[in-house]
N, C-alpha and C positions, 0 to 999 in steps of 0.2 A: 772860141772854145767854150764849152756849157759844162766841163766837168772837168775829173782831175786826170792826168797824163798817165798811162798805159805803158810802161819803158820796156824795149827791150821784146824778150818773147812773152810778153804778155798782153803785147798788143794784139798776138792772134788768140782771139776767145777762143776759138777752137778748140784750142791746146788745154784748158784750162782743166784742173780736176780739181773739183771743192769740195770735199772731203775734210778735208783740213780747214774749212775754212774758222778763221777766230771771233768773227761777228756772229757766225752760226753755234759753233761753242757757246760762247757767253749765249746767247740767246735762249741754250737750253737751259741753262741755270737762272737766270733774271728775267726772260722772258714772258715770264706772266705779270699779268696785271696785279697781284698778290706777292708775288715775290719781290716785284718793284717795291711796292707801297712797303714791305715791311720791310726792307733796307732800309726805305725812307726813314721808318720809327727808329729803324739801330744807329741811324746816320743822329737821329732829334734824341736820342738818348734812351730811349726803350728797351730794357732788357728782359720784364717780365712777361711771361706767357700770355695769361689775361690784359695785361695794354696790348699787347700785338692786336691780339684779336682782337679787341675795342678799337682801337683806333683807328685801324685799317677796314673794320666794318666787314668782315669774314667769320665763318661759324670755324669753331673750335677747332673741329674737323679739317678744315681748310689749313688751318693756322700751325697744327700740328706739321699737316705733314710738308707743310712749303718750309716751314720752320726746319723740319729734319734734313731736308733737300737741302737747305740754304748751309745746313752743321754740314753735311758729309760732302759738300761743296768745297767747302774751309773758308766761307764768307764769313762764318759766325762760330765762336763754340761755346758750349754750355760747362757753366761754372756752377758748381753748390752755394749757396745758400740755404742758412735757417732761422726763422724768424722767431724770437723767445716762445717755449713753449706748443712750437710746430715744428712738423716734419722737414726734413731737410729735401728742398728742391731745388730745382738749376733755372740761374738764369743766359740768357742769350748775350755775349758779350763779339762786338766785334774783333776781326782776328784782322791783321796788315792786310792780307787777300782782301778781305769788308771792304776794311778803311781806303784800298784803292779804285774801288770803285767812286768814290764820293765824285770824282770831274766827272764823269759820265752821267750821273744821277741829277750833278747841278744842272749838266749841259740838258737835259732834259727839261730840264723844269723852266727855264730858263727860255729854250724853245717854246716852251708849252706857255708862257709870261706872256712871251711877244705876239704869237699867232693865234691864241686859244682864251684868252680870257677878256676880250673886247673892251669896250670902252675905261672900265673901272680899274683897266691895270691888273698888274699884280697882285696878288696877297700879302706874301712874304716877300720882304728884303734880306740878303745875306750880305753880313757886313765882316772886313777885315775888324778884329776886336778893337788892334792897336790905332788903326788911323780911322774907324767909323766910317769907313767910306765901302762901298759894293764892290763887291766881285763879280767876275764873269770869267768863264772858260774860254779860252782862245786856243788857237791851234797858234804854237809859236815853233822858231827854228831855233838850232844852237847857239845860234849868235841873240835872242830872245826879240827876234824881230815877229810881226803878225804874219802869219802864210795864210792867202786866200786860197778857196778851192781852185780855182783854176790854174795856180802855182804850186799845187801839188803832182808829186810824181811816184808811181808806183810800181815798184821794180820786187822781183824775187830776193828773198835774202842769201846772203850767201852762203849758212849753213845749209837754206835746203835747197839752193843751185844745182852742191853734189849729190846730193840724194835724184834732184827731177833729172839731170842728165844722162844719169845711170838708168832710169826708167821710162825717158822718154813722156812723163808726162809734166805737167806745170800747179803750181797750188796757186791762187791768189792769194 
């Protein structure tokens, strides 16, 4: 087997309506190369407008409006600040929404360690603070064991069962 298990009626694609799908969701939100990268910064601590755009190497322009996409998202929301003797403006503070993307963000980068950055390794290490040692994303089960892909199985859930049976079609 080369991939993960199909259960049930979803093993006929046929049926399938992706409409719904949740990787394409998210994708519309994070899925730019900019959107990525400035999560990256809210993830590393960034919350002013001018680091975004600095850091992530994006004109102003850009930075605004992935930034507003990212707020009306509810990845991120904007808090007032005012610095003595200046105007009051907002910073970008991550919201729980944000901060659950961070496994998906590490798993990325993490990917991108192993396949993409050749002989020199890494950049960065991310370390547990308490015991100094790395992290890594794993797909684990409830009993906290590792699941390989090809020990995955992917079934309809069962709230939207009653929904596809009633309509005759199927979500992945």
């Amino acid at each position: 087997m080369s991939g993960m298990q199909l259960a049930g009626a979803l093993a006929d694609r046929t049926r399938w309506n992706t409409a719904e799908c949740s990787i394409a969701k998210a994708m519309e939100i994070v899925g730019t190369r900019s959107a990525i990268l400035l999560m990256r910064e809210a993830f590393y601590g960034t919350t002013r407008f001018d680091d975004f755009a600095e850091r992530v190497g994006i004109t102003q322009a850009v930075a605004a409006t992935r930034l507003k996409e990212l707020t009306a998202a509810g990845l991120l929301e904007k808090q007032p600040y005012r610095e003595p003797g200046k105007r009051t403006r907002h910073e970008y503070v991550l919201t729980q929404m944000g901060r659950d993307l961070l496994p998906a963000v590490i798993a990325l980068m993490q990917w991108g360690d192993r396949y993409l950055q050749g002989p020199g390794g890494a950049p960065l290490t991310i370390l547990d603070e308490k015991s100094d040692t790395p992290i890594r994303v794993q797909l684990r089960g409830d009993a906290d064991e590792v699941v390989e892909m090809e020990h995955l199985k992917i079934k309809v859930s069962p709230r939207k069962w009653a929904e596809l049976t009633a309509q005759d079609t199927l979500i992945p």
